[in-house]
C-alpha positions in Angstrom: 0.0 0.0 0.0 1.3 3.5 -0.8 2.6 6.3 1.8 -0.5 8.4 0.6 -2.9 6.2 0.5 -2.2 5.4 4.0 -2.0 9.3 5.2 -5.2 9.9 3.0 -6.9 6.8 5.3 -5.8 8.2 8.1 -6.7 11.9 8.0 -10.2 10.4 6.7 -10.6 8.5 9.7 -9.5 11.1 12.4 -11.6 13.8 10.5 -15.0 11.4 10.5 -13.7 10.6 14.1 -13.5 14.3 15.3 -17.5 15.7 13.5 -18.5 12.8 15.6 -17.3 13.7 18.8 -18.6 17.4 17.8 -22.4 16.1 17.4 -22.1 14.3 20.5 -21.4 17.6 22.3 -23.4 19.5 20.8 -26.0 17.7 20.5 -25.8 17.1 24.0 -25.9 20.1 25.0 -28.8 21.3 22.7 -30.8 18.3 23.0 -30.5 17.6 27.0 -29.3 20.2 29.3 -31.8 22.8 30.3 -31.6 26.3 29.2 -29.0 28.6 30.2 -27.9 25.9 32.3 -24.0 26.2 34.2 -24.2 22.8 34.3 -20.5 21.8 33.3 -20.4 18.5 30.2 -17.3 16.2 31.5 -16.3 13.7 29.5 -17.7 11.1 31.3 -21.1 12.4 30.6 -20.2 12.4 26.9 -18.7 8.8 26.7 -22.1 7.6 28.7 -24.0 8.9 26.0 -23.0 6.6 23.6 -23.8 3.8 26.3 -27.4 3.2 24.7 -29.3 0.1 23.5 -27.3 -2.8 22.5 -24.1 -1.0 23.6 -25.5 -0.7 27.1 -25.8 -4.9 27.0 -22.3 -4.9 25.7 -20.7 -3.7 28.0 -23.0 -4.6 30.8 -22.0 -8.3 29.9 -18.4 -7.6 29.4 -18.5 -6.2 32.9 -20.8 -9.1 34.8 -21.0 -11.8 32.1 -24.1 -13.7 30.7 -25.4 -14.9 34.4 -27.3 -12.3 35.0 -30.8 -13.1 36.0 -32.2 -9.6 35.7 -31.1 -9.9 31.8 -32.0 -13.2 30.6 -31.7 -12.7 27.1 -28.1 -11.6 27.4 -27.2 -14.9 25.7 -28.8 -13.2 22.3 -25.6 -11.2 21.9 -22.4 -12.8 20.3 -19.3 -13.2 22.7 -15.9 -11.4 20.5 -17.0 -7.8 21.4 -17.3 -8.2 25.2 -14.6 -10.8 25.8 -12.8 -8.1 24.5 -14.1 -4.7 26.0 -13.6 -7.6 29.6 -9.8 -8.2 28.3 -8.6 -4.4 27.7 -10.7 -3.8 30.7 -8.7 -5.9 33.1 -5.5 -4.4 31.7 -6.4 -1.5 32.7 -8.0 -2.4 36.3 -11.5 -3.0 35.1 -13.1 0.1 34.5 -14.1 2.3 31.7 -16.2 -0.4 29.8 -17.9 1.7 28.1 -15.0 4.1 26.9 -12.6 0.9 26.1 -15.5 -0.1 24.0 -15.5 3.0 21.5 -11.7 2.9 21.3 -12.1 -1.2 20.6 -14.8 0.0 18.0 -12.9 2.8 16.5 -9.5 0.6 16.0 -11.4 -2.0 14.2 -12.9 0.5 12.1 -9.9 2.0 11.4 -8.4 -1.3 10.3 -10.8 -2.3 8.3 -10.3 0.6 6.4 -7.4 -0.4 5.3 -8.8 -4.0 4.3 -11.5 -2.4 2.2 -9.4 -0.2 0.8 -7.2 -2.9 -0.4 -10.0 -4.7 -1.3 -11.2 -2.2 -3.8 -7.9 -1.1 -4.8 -7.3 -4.1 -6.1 -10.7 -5.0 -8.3 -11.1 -1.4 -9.5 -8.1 0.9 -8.7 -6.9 3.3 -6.3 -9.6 5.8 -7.0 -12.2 3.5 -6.4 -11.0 2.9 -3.3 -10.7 5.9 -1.8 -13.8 6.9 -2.7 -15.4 3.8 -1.3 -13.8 4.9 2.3 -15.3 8.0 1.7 -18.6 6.6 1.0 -18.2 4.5 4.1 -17.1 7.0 6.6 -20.1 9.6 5.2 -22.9 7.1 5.7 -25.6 8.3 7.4 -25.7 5.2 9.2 -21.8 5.3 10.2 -22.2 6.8 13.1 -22.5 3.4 14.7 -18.9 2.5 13.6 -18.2 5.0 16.1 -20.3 3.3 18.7 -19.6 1.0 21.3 -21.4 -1.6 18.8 -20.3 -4.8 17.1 -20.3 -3.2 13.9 -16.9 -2.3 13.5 -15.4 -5.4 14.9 -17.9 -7.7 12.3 -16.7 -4.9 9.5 -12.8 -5.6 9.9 -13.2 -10.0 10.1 -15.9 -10.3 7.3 -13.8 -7.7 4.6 -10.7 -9.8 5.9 -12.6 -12.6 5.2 -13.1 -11.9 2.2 -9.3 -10.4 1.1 -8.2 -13.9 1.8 -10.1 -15.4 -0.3 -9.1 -12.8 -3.0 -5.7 -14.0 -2.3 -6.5 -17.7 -2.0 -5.2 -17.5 1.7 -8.2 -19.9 2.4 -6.8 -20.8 6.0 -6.9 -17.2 7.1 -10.4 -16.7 5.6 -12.0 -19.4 7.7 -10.0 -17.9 10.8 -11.7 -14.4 10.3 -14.8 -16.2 9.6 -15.1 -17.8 12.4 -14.2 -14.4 14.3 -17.3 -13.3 12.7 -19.3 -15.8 13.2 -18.5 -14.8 16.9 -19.5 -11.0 16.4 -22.6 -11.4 14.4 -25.8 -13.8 13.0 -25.0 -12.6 9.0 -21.3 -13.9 9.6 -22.9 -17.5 8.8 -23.2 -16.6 4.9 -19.5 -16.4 4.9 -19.4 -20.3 4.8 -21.0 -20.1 0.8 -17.9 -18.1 -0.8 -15.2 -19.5 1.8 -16.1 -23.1 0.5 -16.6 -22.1 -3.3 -13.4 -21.5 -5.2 -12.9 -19.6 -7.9 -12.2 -22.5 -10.5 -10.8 -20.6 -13.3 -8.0 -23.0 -13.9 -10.5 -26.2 -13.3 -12.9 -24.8 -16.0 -9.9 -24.2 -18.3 -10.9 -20.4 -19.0 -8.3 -18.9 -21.5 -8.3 -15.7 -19.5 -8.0 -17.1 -15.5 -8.0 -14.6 -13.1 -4.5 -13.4 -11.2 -5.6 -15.2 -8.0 -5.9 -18.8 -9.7 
């Protein structure tokens, strides 16, 4: 991968990284607090605003585990993310679930950036990919990458996935399926192309592609 293209991925990253963290505290602020409130917004108060719906179970099981009898239907929620958020969180003394999550989320994102950039990069060019990590980063849905939300992490394994197969690496491709099939229900599909190979070469095509 080229110097630029790397610089170009991460200036797009910290960019789409920083508006977010700008909504949050503004729309805090506009959205919550009172009028003409003195109220001061720490940044504990901003990281806890992320800590909503499936985050808050996240996190909450990464903390406790799936025993709880007030949540029964913890067990609905794939292991990888918490086992993780509960592994950087006993590094560090186990606290700040909820923060260690979005950093968790944010790495993975930013990794698989690279991965789909590569992906693309190498079907349609180096133009096509950066515009596809533009496309991905101004989603309007891509706030959740941000999130202390399996997205990211399901993200970076499938599109690994799937670059291992592109390079016949079909070892590694089962590996980071399995990781997916750890973050999320859709990871299951990645059994069809994992097990279906290309067959250029076996159907004696005069133009095989480079990967055969």
């Amino acid at each position: 991968m080229k110097r630029t293209a790397i610089r170009d991925i991460l200036y797009l990253f910290s960019a789409s990284r920083l508006a977010l963290v700008m909504v949050t505290y503004f729309g805090y602020i506009l959205m919550t607090l009172p009028k003409y409130t003195s109220t001061p917004v720490g940044l504990n108060t901003l990281i806890d605003s992320w800590n909503r719906w499936d985050a808050a179970n996240y996190t909450r099981i990464a903390q406790y585990g799936y025993l709880s009898l007030n949540h029964p239907y913890d067990h609905a929620f794939f292991p990888l993310f918490p086992l993780l958020i509960r592994g950087a969180a006993w590094v560090f003394g186990n606290h700040g679930h909820v923060l260690l999550g979005i950093i968790i989320s944010n790495l993975a994102f930013l990794a698989s950036m690279f991965v789909i950039y590569q992906l693309a990069e190498d079907t349609l060019g180096e133009q096509v990919g950066r515009r596809t990590l533009l496309y991905l980063c101004l989603f309007p849905t891509a706030f959740y990458f941000f999130a202390p939300y399996t997205e990211s992490l399901f993200l970076l394994c499938t599109a690994s996935s799937f670059l291992a197969m592109r390079r016949r690496r079909w070892l590694l491709a089962g590996i980071m399926g399995f990781f997916a099939s750890l973050t999320a229900t859709p990871a299951f599909y990645l059994f069809y192309p994992i097990f279906m190979k290309c067959g250029c070469r076996e159907k004696k095509r005069d133009f095989p592609c480079k990967y055969c």
